[in-house]
N, C-alpha and C positions, 0 to 999 in steps of 0.2 A: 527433393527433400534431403537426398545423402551430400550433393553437394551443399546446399545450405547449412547443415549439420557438423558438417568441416571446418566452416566457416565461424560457426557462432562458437567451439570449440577450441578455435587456435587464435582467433584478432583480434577480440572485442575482451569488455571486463566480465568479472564473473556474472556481475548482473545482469547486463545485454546477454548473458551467455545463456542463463538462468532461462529469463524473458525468450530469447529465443526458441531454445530448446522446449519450452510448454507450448509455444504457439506451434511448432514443429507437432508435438505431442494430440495439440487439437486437430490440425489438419489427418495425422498418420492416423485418429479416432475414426472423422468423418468415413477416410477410405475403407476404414476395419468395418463400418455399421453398413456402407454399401455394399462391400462382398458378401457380409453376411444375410444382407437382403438375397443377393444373385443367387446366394445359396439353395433359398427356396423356390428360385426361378426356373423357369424350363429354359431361361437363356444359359445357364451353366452344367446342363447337361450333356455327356461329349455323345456326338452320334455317330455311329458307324456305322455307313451308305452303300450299300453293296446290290448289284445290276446282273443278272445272269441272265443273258442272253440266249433267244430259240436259236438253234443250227440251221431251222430251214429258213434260209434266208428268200431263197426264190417263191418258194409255195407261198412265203408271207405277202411278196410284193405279188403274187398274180391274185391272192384274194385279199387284197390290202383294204376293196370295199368291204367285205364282211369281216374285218380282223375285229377282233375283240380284246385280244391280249398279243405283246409281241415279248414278256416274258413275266419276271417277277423283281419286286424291289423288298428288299428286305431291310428294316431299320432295327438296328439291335442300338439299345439305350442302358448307361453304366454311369454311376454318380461318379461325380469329379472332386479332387483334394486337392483345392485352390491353396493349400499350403499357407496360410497366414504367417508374417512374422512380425511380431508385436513385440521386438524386447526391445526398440528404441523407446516406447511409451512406459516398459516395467521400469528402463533406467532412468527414465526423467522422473519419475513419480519416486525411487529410490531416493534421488539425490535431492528431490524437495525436500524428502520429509530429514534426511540427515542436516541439511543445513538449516532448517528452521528446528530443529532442536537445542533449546537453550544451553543443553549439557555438552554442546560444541561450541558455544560462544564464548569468547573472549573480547575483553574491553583492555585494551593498552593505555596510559598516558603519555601522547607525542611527545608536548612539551606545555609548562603553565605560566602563564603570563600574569605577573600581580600589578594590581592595579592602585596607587596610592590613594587618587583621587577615590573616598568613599560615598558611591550613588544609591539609593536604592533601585535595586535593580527587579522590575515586575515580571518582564515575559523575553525572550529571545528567541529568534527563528535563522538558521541557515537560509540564504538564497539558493537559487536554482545554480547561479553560476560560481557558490562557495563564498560570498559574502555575507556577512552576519550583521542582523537589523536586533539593534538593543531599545527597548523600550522601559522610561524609569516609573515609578511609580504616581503615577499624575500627573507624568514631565514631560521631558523631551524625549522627542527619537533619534537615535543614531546607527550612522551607517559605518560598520568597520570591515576591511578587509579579510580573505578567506585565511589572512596569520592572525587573527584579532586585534590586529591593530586599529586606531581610530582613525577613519575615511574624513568624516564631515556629521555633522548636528543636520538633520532634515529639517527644511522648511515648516514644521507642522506645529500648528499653534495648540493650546487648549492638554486639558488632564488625557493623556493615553492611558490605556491599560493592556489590550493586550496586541498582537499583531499575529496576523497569518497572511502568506502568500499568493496572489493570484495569478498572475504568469508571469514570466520573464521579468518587466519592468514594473510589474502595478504588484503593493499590499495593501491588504485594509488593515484598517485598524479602530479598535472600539474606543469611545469616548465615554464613558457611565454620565457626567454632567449635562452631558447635550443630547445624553439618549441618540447619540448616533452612532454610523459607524462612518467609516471616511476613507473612501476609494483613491488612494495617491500613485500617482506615475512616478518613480524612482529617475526614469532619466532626464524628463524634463523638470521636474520637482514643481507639481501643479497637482492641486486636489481636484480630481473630473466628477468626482462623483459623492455624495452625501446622502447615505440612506439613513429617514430620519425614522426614529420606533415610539413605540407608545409604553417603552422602559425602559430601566437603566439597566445598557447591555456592559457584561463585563471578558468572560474567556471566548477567545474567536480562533475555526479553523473551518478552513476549505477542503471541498472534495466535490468530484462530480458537479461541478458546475453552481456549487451549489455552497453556502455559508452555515454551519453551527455557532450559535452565539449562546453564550450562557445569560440569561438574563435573572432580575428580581421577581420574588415569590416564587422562588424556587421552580423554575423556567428555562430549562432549552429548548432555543425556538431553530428550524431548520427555515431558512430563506431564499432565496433566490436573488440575483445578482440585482433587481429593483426593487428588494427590500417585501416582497410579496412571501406571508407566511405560506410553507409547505406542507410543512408539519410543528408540534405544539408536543413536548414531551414532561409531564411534571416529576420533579427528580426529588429527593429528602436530601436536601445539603444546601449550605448557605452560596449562593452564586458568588457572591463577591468575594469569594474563595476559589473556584470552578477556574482549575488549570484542565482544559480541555485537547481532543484529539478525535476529528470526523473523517474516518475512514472506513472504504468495502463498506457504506450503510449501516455504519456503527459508531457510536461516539462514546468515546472513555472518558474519565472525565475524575478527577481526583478531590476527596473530601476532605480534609486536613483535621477538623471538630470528629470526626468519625472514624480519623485515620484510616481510613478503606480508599481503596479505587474501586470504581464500577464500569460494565461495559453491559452497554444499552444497546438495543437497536432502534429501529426509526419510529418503529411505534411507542418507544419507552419502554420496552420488556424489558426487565433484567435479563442478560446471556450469562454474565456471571457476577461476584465479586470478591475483591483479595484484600483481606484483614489480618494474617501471620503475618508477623515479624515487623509489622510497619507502627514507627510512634512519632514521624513526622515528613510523611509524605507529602512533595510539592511538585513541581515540576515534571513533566514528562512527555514522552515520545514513541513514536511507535517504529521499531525497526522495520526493513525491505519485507520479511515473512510473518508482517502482525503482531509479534509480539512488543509487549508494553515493555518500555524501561523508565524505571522511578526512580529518584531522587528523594532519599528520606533522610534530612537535611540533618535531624535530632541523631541519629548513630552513622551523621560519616559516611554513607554506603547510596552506593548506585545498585538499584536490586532490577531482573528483569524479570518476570513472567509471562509464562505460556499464554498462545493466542487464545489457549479455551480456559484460562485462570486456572487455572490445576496446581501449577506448579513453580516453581523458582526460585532465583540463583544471586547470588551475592556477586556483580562484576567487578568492584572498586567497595572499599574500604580506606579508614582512616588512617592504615598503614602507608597509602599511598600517597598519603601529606595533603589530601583535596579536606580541608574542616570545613561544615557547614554548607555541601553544597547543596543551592537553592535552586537553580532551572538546566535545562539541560535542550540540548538541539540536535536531531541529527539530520544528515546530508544524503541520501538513499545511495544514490549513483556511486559514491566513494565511499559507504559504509563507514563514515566519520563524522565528527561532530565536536560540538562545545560543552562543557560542563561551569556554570558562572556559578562563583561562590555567595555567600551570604552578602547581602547589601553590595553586590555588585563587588567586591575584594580581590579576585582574580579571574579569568578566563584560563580552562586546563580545554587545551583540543585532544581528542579521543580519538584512536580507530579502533574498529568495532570485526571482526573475523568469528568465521561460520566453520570452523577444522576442527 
C-alpha cells in the first residue's frame, strides 16, 4: 500500500489520485478492523516460555519408569501494542472533505465560442472521451468536438429531447412523441435498441446500470437497460421541464415553475431542496464530489451547491460576458466542461478546480 501511495501521488491526475487514495483508505480500514479483532485474541498475546531444568540428571534416567516430573514450565502472559498507524486514512478523509468544499472551488472561462447559426438548444452532455453531443429541441442531434466545434449531424430521425451516456460508444436518448427512448451506437451510427414506455418520457440520465427518465404526470421512473420498471418516484413539477441527474442512488432534478432544485432518493424521499437566490434555474450537473452546479439562465450566474443543499456559491456571473446561459456539461476526469448560452448562441468551455 506505501508503494501504491507513491504512486497514485506523483503520475496520475488528481482524480485517479483522489480515487486512488480512498481505495488505499478502504483496504488500510479493513487491516485496522482485523488487528483490532486480534486484539481481543489470545493470538496477540506475547508469551514468555521459560524451562528449568532438574540437575539430577542420572537419578532421573535410572527412575525414568516412575518419573513424574523432570521439572517446571512457566508461561508468564503480558498484553501487546500492536502500534497502529492510521494517518494515511486521517489524510485521505482530510483532503476529501477540503476539496469537496464549494468555498474551494473555482469555475474559470477557457475560451467561448459564439455561434451565429441560432438553434434552440434543449440538453447537452460531455462524452467520455471529451466530445460534446448537442441535442435541439425536437430536432436534430449533433456530435461536436472536445473544442466545440461541429463534428457531424447524427443519423437520428424523430423530435429528441434529452440525452445521456451509456459507455464509450452507445447514448440514449429520449423521444416524448414516440414514448420512447433510443439506444444509438456513436461509432457505427445505427440505433440497437428501442425501449418503448407507456409515457411521454422527457429528462434522461444514467448511473449504475441503470436509466432515470423524467416522465408525464409527474413521474420519475428508474429502468433498467430493457425498459423493465425498477422503481416509480411521483415528484411536484411539471416533467416536461425536468432537467435531470441519476447519481450514488439519487436523482436531482431541477423545477423552473417552482424555481427550486430537488434531490430525491430512490424511493422519492426528499434528501433536500435549494430555493435562495434561484429565479431561473435550468440546466445542470453534478461535479466529481456530488455537488450540483446550476445554471440560472434569468441573473447570468452558474451557482453551485453543497451535496447536502446547505449551502452555495456564485461560480460565474454576467461580469464574465456568458448572458443567458441555458445548459451546462461537465467532463469528471478533467474537471471541465461546456456552458451553452440561450437558444444554443455560444458554447463557453469551463475548468472547474478544487484549491
Amino acid at each position: 500500500m506505501k508503494e501504491h501511495l507513491q504512486t497514485v501521488k506523483t503520475k496520475i491526475s488528481k482524480l485517479q489520485s483522489f480515487l486512488g487514495v480512498h481505495k488505499i483508505e478502504q483496504q488500510l480500514h479493513q487491516c485496522q478492523r482485523y488487528i483490532e479483532d486480534l486484539e481481543k485474541d489470545e493470538r496477540t498475546k506475547e508469551f514468555d516460555i521459560k524451562m528449568k531444568q532438574n540437575g539430577e540428571i542420572e537419578n532421573i534416567l535410572s527412575k525414568l519408569v516412575s518419573l513424574e516430573s523432570i521439572g517446571e514450565v512457566i508461561v508468564v502472559k503480558t498484553e501487546m501494542n500492536l502500534n497502529k498507524e492510521t494517518s494515511l486514512r486521517r489524510k485521505a478523509q482530510v483532503k476529501s472533505q477540503e476539496q469537496s468544499n464549494i468555498n474551494n472551488m473555482t469555475m474559470t472561462i477557457e475560451r467561448k465560442i459564439e455561434i451565429t447559426r441560432r438553434e434552440d438548444i434543449i440538453d447537452i452532455i460531455c462524452l467520455i472521451d471529451g466530445r460534446v453531443v448537442l441535442v435541439e429541441f425536437y430536432g436534430k442531434v449533433y456530435l461536436l468536438t472536445s473544442d466545440g466545434k461541429l463534428q457531424k449531424q447524427l443519423p437520428i430521425l424523430g423530435g429528441a429531447i434529452s440525452v445521456t451516456q451509456i459507455n464509450q460508444d452507445t447514448i440514449a436518448i429520449t423521444y416524448p412523441v414516440e414514448k420512447a427512448i433510443k439506444i444509438f451506437n456513436i461509432a457505427d451510427e445505427t440505433v440497437i435498441k428501442v425501449l418503448k414506455l407507456d409515457k411521454q418520457c422527457y429528462g434522461l440520465s444514467f448511473s449504475n446500470n441503470s436509466l432515470a427518465v423524467g416522465l408525464s404526470t409527474d413521474e420519475i421512473r428508474i429502468i433498467d437497460m430493457e425498459g423493465n420498471t425498477l422503481r416509480s418516484m411521483q415528484v411536484q413539477c411539471e416533467p416536461s421541464y425536468i432537467n435531470l441527474c441519476y447519481c450514488n442512488k439519487r436523482v436531482i432534478y431541477c423545477e423552473r415553475n417552482m424555481k427550486a432544485i430537488y434531490c430525491i432518493d430512490e424511493s422519492g424521499k426528499q434528501i433536500w431542496q435549494y430555493k435562495q437566490d434561484l429565479t431561473g434555474p435550468h440546466g445542470l450537473c453534478i461535479d466529481t464530489y456530488g455537488n450540483t452546479i446550476v445554471v440560472d439562465y434569468k441573473t447570468h450566474k452558474i451557482r453551485v451547491i453543497s451535496k447536502d443543499g446547505q449551502d452555495s456559491k456564485v461560480l460565474i456571473s454576467k461580469e464574465y460576458g456568458l448572458m443567458y446561459p441555458q445548459l451546462i456539461c461537465f467532463k469528471h476526469n478533467e474537471s471541465s466542461g461546456f456552458i451553452c448560452g440561450y437558444n444554443g448562441t455560444y458554447l463557453a468551455k469551463f475548468n472547474l478546480s478544487f484549491e
